[in-house]
N, C-alpha and C positions, 0 to 999 in steps of 0.2 A: 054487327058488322056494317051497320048501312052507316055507322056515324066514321066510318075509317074513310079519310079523305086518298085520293091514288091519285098516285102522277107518273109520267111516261119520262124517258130520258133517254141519252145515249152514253152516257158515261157518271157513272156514281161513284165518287171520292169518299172514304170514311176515314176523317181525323183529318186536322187541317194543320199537320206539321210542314214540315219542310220537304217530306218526301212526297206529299200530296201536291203542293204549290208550284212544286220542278215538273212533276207529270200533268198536273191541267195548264201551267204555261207552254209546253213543250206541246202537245193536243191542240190547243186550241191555234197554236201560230200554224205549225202544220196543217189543220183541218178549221178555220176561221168560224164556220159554221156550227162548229159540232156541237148539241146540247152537255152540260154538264152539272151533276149535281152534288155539290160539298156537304157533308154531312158532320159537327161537329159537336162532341157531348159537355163539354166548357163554353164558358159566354165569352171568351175570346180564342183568336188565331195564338198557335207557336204557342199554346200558354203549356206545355209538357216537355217530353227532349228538345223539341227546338231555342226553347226560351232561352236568351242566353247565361242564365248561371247556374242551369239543367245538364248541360254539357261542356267538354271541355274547350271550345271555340277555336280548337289549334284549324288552321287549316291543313289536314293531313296529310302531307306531301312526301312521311317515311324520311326527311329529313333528320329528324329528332328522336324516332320512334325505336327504340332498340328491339323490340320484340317483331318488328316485322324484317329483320334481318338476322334469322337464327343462325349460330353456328351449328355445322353441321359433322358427324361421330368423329369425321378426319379432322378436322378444326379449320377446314375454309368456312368463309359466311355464304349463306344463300343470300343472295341481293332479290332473288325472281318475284317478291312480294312486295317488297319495297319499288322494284319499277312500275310495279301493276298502279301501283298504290299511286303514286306520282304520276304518273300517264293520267288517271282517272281523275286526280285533282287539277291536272292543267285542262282538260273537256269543261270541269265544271267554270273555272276564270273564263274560258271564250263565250260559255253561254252567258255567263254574269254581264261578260263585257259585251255582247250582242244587245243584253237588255238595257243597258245603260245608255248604247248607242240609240236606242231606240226612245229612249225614258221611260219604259216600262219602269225601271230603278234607276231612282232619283240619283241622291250625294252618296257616291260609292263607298266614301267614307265613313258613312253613316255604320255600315255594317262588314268592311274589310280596313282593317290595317297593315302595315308594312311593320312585322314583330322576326328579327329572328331567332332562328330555331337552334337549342343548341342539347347535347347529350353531354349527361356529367357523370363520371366514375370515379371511385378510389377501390386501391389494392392494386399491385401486381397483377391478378390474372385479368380482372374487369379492365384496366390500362389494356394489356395485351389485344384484348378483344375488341375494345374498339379502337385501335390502330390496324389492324388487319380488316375491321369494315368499313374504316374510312378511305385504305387502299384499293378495296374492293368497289366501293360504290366511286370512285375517281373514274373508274374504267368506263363511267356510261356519262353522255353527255346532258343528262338529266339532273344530275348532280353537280357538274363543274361550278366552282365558286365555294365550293363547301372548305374551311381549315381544319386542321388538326394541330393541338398542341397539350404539351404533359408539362411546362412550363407557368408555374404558379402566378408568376406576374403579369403573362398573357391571359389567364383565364381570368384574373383578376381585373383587366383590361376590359374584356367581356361582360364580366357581370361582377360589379366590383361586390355584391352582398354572398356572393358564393365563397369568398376569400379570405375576405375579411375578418381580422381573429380568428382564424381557424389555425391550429394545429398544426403543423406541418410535419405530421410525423408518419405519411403514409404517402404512396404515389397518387400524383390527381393526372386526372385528361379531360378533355372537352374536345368538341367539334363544334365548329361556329356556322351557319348557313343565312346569308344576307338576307337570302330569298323568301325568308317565311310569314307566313300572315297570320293576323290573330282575326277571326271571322266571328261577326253577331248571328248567327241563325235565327235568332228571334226575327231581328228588325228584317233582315231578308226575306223572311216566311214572310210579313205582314204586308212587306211591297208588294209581292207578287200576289198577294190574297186583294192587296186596295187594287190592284190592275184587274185582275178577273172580273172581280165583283161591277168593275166598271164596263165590262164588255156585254154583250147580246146572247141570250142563251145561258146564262150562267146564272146559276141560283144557290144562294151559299143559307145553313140553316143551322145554328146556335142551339146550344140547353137543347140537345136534340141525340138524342144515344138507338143506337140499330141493335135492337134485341135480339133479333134474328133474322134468318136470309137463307131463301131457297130458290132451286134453279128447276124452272117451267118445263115444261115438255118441250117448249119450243128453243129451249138454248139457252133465253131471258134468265135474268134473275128477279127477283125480288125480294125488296130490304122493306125490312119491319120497322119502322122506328116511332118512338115517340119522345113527344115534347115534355121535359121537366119541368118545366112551370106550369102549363096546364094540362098536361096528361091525355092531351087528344095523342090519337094515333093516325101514321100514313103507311102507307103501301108504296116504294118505288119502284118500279118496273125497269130495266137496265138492259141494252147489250153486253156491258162490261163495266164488273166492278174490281174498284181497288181497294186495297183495306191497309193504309198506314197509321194503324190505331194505335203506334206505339205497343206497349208490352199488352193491350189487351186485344192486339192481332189472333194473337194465339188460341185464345178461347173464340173470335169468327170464325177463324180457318175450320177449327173444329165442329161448329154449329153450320158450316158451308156442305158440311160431311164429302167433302171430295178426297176421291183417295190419295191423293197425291200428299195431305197433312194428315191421313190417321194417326202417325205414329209418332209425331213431333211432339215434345214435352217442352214444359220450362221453368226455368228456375229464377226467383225475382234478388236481384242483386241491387240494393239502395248506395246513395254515394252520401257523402258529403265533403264540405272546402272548410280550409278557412282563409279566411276575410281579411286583407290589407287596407283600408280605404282612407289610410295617413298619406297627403302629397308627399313630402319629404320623402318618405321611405319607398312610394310607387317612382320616385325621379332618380332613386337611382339602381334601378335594376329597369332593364329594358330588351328583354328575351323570355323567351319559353323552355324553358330548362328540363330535358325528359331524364330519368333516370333510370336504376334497373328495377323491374318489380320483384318485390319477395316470393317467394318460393311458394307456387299454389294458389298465388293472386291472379286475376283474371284480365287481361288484355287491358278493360275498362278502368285497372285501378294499379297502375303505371304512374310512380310518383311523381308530379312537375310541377315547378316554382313559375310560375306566368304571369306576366304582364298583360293584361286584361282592359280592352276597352265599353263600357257597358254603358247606353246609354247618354255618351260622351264624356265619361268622367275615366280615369285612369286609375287603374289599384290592380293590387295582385291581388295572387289566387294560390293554395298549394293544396294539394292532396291530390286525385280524391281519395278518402275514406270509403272504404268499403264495408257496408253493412247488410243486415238482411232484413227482411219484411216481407210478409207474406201477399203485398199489395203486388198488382202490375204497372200498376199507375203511380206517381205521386200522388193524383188528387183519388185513387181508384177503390177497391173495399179489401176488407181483409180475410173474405172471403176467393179473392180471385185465385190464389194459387189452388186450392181444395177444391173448384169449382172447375179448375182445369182438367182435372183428373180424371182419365175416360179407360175404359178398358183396353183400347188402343194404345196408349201410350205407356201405361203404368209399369209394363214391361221395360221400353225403354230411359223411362225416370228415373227407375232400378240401378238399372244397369251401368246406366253414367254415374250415376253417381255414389254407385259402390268402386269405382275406376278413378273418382278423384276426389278420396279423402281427403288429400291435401288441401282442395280447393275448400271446403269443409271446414276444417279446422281452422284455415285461416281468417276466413270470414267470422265464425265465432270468436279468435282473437280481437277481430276488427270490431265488431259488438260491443265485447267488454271493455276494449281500449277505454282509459279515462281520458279528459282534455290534458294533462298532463301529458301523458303515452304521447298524444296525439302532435302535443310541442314538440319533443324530442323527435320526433320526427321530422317536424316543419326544421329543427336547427342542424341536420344533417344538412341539408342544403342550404340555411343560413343561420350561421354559427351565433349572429349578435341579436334573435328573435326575439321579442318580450310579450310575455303573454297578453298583454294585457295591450297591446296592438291588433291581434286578432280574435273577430267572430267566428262562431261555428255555423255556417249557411250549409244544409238540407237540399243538397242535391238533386239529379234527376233520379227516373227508376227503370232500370233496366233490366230485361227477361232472359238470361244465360239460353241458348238453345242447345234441348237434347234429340239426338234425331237415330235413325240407323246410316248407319255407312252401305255401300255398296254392298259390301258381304255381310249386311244384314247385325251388323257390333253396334248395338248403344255406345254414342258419344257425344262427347260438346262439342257444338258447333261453334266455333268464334266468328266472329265477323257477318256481317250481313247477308241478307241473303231473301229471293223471292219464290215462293212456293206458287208454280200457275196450275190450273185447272190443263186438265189435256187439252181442252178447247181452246184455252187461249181469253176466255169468260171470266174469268178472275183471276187476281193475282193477289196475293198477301207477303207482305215485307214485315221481315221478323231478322233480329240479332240488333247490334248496336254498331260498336267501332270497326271499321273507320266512318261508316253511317253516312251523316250528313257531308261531308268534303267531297264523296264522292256518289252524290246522291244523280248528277247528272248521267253519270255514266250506266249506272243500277239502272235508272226511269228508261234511258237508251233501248239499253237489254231488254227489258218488260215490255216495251214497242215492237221489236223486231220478232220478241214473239207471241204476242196475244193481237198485231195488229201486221200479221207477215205482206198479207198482200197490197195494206200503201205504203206499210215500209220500204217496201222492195220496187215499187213505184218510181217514174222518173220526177214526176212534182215532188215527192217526198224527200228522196234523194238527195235535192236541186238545193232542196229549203234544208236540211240536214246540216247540209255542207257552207249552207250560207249562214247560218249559224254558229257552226265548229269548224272551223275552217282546217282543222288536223281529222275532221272526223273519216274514218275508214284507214287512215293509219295506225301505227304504230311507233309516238315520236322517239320511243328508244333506237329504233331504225332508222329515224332521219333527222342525225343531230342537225344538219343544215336548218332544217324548221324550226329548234327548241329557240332559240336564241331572236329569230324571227317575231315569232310566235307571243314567246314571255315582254320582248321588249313593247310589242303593240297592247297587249293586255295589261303590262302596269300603267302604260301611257293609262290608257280608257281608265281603268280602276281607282287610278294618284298611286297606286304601292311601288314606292321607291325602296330599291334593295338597302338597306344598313350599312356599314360598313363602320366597325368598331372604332 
């Protein structure tokens, strides 16, 4: 024990995605002083979900996204997900644009484009459907700017590789939205990670993985970690920690033994894309094309044709492909999902997933799918595809959550979400989409409540707001601001709306 080096802190970050770099920039401008300590198990930042072709980089603003506007048994759409959704992604633009004002982030370019966002169906009932949610989401000023047309030569206008040789033997629709961006998460992670690292009090630690973690008689925690290249070990001592380990959250939360995650389970869902990176064919498509998902597929694997800037080079993207592996990680062991499995949960692993065979069977479809399968797919949305234009690129990995419901029902959790200690001592971020778009607003949340009394503070408050300058509204309630608001944050940003 006497060769274990220890170190004292005030805030310890585990995994240096994007959800970690939104919470130690947000901390440390808040509280300029505050110690903090990055802990990450790869030899670089954003190299997991963040990285940009780990995820899908739409900015998630529910523009595009059909699955978060259900129709409901009467056959009106629920829009109440999609505003949340949108509301959360205009928080994350003011902080973007706060830092940019600032130079925390550099060439905003570098990691936001100005891509829009558009939904495409065929058949009769799919048409139906999305003209009754494009009448729907009209009604909120969050949306204004958005088209709808069933008019082949207009969508063909839009996205001329959507159209193009196709068939016309069935009803098409699309919805157009000027507004949409296509977002690096990598290159954002790694600004705010070079910003930190250049501040006072901040200490960031590589090829470095937390084996374990326990919380002291005195509230403290302590994080076990050790170094992969030389296999020294540390002790970090913490008021509060975070844990945005990606999908191997899930197995800390469980070694944190706090009750609040006994029961949480997960399931590892792999992706993959394929790969446009011919000019010619990237110059003439220029939108993010969402479509509907098959029956059983999971939020994360929503088929889109995208326009993708990586890097600074332009190409597309379709899929993703949905696969399974028993990793949590992409870089992670194959051990992780068997290793998750605790008497706690095993019940509820059960039970979800005796609830959604479909999700099951489809994923094993996805498996076997050949790269054939996998074209015919790619040419539902562009009918003139050749194979031999696209790669197959190996996605991020992502951990399904199973949890209980309120009345105690094993289910899937979709969407993100943070499991805190009653204290307020730790917090753990676990699920996926919408994820990153809306990572400002999640990190918000996690403050207000593991850090109530300077949240609630007037210096905090002051700096809050001088940040987010919509923060403690509700912009679906004051369209006066939306328009305000968006036109000063493309200024900051460069994202100029489209317009076909």
């Amino acid at each position: 024990m006497s060769n274990i080096q220890r170190s004292e802190t005030d805030v310890v970050l585990v995994g240096a995605g994007i959800m970690s770099a939104t919470l130690g920039v947000l901390l440390k401008e808040l509280k300029p002083h505050l110690r903090i300590e990055i802990v990450e198990r790869l030899d670089s930042v954003a190299a997991e979900s963040s990285e940009a072709m780990n995820n899908a980089g739409t900015g998630h603003s529910a523009f595009c996204e059909l699955n978060y506007t259900p129709e409901k048994s009467d056959g009106t759409i629920d829009a109440s997900k999609a505003i949340n959704i949108v509301e959360q992604f205009e928080v994350s633009r003011q902080f973007w644009s706060y830092l940019v004002n600032k130079s925390i982030l550099k060439n905003p370019n570098d990691f936001i484009n100005s891509v829009p966002h558009m939904s495409f169906v065929w058949g009769k009932e799919n048409v139906d459907f999305l003209k009754k949610r494009y009448q729907e989401l009209l009604k909120y000023s969050l949306f204004q700017g958005m088209e709808f047309s069933d008019d082949v030569e207009k969508i063909k206008e839009w996205a001329p590789l959507l159209m193009n040789n196709r068939k016309i033997d069935n009803k098409f629709a699309a919805t157009y939205m000027p507004l949409g961006t296509d977002v690096n998460f990598g290159d954002l992670t790694r600004q705010m990670f070079a910003y930190l690292k250049s501040e006072s009090e901040i200490n960031m630690t590589l090829e470095t993985e937390v084996y374990d973690l326990k919380q002291m008689k005195d509230g403290r925690w302590q994080i076990f970690t050790k170094d992969l290249k030389t296999g020294g070990k540390r002790i970090i001592t913490s008021n509060f920690v975070f844990i945005g380990a990606g999908g191997a959250s899930i197995i800390l939360l469980e070694k944190s033994g706090i009750p609040e995650g006994k029961t949480y389970g997960g399931f590892p869902v792999s992706g993959q894309w394929l790969v446009c990176e011919d000019e010619k064919l990237a110059e003439q498509h220029f939108a993010k094309v969402y479509g509907k998902a098959s029956v059983g597929a999971p939020p994360m694997s929503v088929p889109h044709l995208d326009t993708r800037y990586i890097n600074g080079k332009k190409s597309l993207l379709f899929g993703p492909y949905a696969g399974f592996s028993t990793k949590f990680l992409k870089t992670g062991s194959y051990w992780d999902l068997f290793s998750s499995i605790s008497f706690g949960n095993i019940g509820t692993m059960i039970g979800a997933g005796l609830d959604n065979i479909d999700l099951t069977k489809y994923l094993i479809s996805e498996v076997l799918a050949s790269q054939d399968k996998k074209i015919a797919a790619l040419k539902e949305y562009f009918p003139d595809a050749k194979k031999e234009d696209w790669r197959l690129e190996i996605a991020g990995q992502r951990v399904q959550i199973m949890k209980r419901n309120k009345a105690g029902k094993a289910e899937l959790a979709f969407g993100t979400e943070v499991v805190n200690a009653a204290d307020g001592s730790l917090a753990v971020l676990l699920g996926a989409s919408p994820g990153a778009s809306t990572t400002v607003s999640i990190m918000l949340k996690l403050i207000r409540q593991c850090f109530p009394k300077e949240y609630n503070s007037e210096e905090w408050q002051t700096k809050l707001k001088e940040m987010i300058p919509s923060f403690g509204l509700k912009l679906n309630e004051h369209p006066e601001l939306v328009s305000e608001i968006r036109d000063h944050c493309s200024k900051i940003l460069k994202i100029y709306p489209h317009n076909a």
